[in-house]
C-alpha positions as CSV (number, residue, x, y, z in Angstrom):
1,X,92.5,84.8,115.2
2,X,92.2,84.8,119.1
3,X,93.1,88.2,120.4
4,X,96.2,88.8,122.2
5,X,97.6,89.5,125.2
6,X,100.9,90.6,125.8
7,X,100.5,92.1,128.9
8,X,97.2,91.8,131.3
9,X,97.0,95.3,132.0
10,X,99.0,97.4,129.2
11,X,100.1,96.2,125.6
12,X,102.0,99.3,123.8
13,X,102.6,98.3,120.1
14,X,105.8,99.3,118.4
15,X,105.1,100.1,115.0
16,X,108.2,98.9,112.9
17,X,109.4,98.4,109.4
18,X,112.4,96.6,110.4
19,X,114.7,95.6,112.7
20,X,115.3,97.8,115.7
21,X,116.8,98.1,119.5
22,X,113.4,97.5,121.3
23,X,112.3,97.6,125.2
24,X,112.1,94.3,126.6
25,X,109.8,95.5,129.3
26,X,106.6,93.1,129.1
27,X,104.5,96.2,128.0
28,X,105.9,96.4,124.7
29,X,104.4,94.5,121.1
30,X,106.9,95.3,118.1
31,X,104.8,95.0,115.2
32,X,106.0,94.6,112.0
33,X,104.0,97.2,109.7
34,X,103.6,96.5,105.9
35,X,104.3,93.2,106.5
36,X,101.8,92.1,103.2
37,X,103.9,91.0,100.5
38,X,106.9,91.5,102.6
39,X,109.1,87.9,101.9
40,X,111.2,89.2,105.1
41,X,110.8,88.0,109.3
42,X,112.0,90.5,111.4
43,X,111.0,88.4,114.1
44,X,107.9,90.5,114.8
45,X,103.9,89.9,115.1
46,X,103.0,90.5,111.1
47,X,100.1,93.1,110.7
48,X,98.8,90.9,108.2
49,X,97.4,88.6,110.8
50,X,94.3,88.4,111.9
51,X,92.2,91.1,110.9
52,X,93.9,93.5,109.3
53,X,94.5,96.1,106.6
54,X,98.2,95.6,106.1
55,X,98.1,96.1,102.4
56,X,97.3,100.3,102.5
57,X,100.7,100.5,105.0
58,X,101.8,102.2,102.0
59,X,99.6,105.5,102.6
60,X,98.3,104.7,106.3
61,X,101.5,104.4,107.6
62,X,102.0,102.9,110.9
63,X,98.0,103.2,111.4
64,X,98.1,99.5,109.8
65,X,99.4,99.0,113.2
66,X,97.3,100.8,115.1
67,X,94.0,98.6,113.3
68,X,95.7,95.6,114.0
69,X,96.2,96.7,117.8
70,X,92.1,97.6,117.4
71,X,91.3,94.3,116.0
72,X,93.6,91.5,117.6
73,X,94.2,92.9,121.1
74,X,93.0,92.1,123.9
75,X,94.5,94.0,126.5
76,X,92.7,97.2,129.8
77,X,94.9,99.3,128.1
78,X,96.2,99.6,124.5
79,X,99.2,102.2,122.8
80,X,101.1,102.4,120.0
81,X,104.4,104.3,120.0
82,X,107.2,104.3,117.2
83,X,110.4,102.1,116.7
84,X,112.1,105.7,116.7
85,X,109.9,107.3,119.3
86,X,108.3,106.5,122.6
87,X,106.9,107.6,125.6
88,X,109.4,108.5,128.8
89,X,108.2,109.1,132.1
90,X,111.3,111.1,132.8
91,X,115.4,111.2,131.5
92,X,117.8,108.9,133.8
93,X,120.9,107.9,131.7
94,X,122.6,109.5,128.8
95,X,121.5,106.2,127.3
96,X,118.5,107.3,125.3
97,X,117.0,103.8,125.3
98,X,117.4,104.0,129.5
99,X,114.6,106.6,129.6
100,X,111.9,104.6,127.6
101,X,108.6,104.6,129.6
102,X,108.6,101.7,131.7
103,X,105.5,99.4,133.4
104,X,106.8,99.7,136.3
105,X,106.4,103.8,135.9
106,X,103.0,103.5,134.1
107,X,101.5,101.2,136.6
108,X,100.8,103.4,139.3
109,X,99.5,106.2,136.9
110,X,96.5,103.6,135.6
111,X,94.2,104.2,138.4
112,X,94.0,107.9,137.9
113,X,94.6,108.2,133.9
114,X,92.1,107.0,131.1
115,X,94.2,108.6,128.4
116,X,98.1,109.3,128.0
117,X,99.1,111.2,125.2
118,X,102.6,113.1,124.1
119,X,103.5,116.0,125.6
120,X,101.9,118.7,122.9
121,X,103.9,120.1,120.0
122,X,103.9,123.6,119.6
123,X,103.3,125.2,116.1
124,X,103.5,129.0,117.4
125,X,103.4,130.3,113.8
126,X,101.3,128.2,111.9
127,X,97.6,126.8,113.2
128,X,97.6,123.1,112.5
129,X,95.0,123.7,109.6
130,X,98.1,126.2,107.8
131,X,100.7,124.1,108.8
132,X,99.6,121.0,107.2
133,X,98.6,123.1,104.1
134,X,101.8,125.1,103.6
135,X,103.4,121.0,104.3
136,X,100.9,119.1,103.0
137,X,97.8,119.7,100.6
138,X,94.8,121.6,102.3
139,X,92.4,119.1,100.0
140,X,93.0,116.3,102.5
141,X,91.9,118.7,105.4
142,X,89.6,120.2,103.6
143,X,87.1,116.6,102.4
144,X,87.8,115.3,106.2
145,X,85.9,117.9,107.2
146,X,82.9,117.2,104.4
147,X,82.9,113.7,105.9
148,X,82.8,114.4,109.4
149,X,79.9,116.9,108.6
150,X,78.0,114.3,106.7
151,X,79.0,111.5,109.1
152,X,79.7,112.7,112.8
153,X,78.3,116.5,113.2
154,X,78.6,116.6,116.4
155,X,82.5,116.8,115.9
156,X,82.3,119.5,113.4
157,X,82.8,122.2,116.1
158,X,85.3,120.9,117.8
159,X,87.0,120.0,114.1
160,X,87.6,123.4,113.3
161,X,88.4,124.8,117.2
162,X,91.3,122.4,116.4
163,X,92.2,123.3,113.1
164,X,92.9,127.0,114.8
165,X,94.8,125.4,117.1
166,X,98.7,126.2,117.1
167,X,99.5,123.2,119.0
168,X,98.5,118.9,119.4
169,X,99.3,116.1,120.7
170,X,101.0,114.3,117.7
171,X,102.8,111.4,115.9
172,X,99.5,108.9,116.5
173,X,101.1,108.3,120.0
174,X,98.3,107.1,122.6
175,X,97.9,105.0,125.3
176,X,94.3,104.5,126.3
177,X,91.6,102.3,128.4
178,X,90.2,99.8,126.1
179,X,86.9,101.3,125.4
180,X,88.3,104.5,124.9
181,X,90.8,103.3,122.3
182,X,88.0,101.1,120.6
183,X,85.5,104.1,120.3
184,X,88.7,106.1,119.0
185,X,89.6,103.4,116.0
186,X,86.2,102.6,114.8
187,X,85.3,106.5,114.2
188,X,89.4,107.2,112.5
189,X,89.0,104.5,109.9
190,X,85.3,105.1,109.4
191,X,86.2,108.7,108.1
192,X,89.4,107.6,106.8
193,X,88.1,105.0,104.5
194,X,85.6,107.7,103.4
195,X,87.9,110.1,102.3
196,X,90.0,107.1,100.7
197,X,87.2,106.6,98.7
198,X,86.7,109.6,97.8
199,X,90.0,111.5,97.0
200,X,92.2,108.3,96.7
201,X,92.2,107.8,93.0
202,X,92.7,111.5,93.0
203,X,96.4,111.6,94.3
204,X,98.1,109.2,92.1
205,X,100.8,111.7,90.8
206,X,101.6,112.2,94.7
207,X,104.7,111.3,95.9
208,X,105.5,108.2,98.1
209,X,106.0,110.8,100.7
210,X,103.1,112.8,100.4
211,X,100.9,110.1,99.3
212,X,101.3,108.9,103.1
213,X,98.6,111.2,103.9
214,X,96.2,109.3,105.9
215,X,98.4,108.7,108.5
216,X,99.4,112.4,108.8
217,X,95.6,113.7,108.8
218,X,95.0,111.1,111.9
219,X,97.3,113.1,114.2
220,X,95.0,115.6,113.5
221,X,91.9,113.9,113.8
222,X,93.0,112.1,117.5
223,X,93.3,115.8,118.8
224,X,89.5,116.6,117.4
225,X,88.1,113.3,119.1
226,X,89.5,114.0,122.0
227,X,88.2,117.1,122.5
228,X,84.9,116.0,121.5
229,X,85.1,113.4,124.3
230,X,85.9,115.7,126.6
231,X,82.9,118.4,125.4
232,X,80.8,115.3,126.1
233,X,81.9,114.9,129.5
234,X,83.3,111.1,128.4
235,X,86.7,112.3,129.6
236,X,87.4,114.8,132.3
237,X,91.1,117.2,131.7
238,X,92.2,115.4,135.2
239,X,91.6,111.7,133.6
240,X,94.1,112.6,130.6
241,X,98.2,112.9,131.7
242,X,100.9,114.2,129.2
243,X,103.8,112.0,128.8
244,X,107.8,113.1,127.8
245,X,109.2,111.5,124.7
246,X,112.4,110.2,123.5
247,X,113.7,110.3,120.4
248,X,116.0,107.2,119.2
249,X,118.1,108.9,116.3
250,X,119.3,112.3,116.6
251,X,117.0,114.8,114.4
252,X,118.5,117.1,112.3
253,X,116.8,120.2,113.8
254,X,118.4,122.7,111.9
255,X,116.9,121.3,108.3
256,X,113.8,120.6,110.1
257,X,113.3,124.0,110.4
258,X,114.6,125.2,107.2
259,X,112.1,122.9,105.7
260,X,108.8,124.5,108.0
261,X,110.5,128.5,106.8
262,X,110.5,127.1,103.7
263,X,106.8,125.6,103.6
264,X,105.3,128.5,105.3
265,X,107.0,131.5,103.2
266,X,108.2,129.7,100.1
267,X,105.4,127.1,99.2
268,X,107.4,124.6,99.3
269,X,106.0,120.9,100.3
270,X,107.6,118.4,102.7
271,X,109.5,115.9,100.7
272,X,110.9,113.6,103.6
273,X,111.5,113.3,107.1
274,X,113.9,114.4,109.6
């Protein structure tokens, strides 16, 4: 498949399961994720075109996305961002879909920027390594790091400075030069088809919740490559710029945080979103 280009200097993919309100600006690529096996058009580019791994959408989440992006795009700058989530340079309308980052905002910001990431979550309580445990299952945390010992070393140090971390830049939201992004996806699904390999059979009696793990432990993984990028001097703090987001749909804070008190003190596993 010839690589696309949706947009010459920027190509964000929207990572979608159905049909949504999208941006119209030129940046934008909705991308229909788990489209293999899917007898349904939602009028979106299929992640089961071209080179692709469509089928493990099921566990990899909207990372099916993000290898199609790696694979079939063509563009100085590549991003994913969510169907109910994206990237705002800052709030001008009540409209929530008014404040979604536009070109025309992210243009100017391209000479200085090799990186744009989510403005960083804050855990306060929990280091990402607990938080994802108390959520989550440790295991998965726990063999990445036996893979990225046995395959990248180098990261290992920077792995566990940002498992003591209490904050990240989450939700596999990036925006990066090409070379950047490229470097990024090949060392991801390197480790994350090594630990498929090697705890996927394992986690059959997971639920379809939790057995979307691979896509969770990525967030965590994008904070510990970039960190090793900038240790190596590929990225300087002054070439990386934090971004605002919006959400689409109201969240239901109040049983969002029920549901960390509850993971934290009652051992008691995430079971949805919210």
């Amino acid at each position: 498949m010839e690589k696309t280009k949706a947009n010459k200097d920027v190509t964000i993919i929207i990572a979608a399961h159905k049909n949504y309100h999208m941006p119209q600006d030129s940046m934008y690529l909705p991308v229909h994720v788990g489209a293999e096996g899917k007898d349904i058009d939602l009028g979106y580019i299929k992640d089961n075109t071209g080179e692709n791994i469509s089928e493990k959408n099921a566990s990899y989440c909207e990372l099916t996305g993000l290898y199609w992006a790696w694979k079939n795009l063509d563009s100085v700058y590549i991003g994913l961002a969510h169907y109910r989530r994206h990237f705002s340079y800052s709030k001008k309308s009540k409209d929530v879909f008014d404040n979604v980052l536009k070109y025309s905002e992210l243009k100017p910001l391209l000479k200085k920027y090799k990186v744009f990431v989510p403005k960083k979550r804050k855990y306060y309580i929990e280091t990402l390594y607990s938080h994802y445990a108390h959520t989550h299952y440790a295991s998965h945390l726990d063999e990445t790091r036996k893979i990225i010992k046995k395959l990248y070393p180098q990261y290992l140090k920077n792995y566990d400075i940002v498992m003591d971390r209490r904050w990240g830049y989450m939700f596999n939201m990036m925006i990066m030069q090409k070379d950047l992004f490229v470097d990024y996806c090949e060392w991801l699904f390197n480790i994350l088809f090594a630990l498929e390999k090697k705890i996927g059979k394992k986690n059959v009696d997971l639920s379809g919740f939790q057995g979307r793990f691979y896509g969770r432990v990525s967030e965590i993984l994008f904070n510990v490559w970039l960190e090793q990028k900038l240790t190596e001097g590929t990225i300087k703090n002054t070439e990386i710029k934090e971004l605002n987001f919006v959400y689409m749909e109201k969240i239901d804070w109040k049983r969002k945080g029920m549901s960390f008190l509850k993971a934290k003190f009652g051992h008691k596993k995430y079971e949805g979103s919210f």
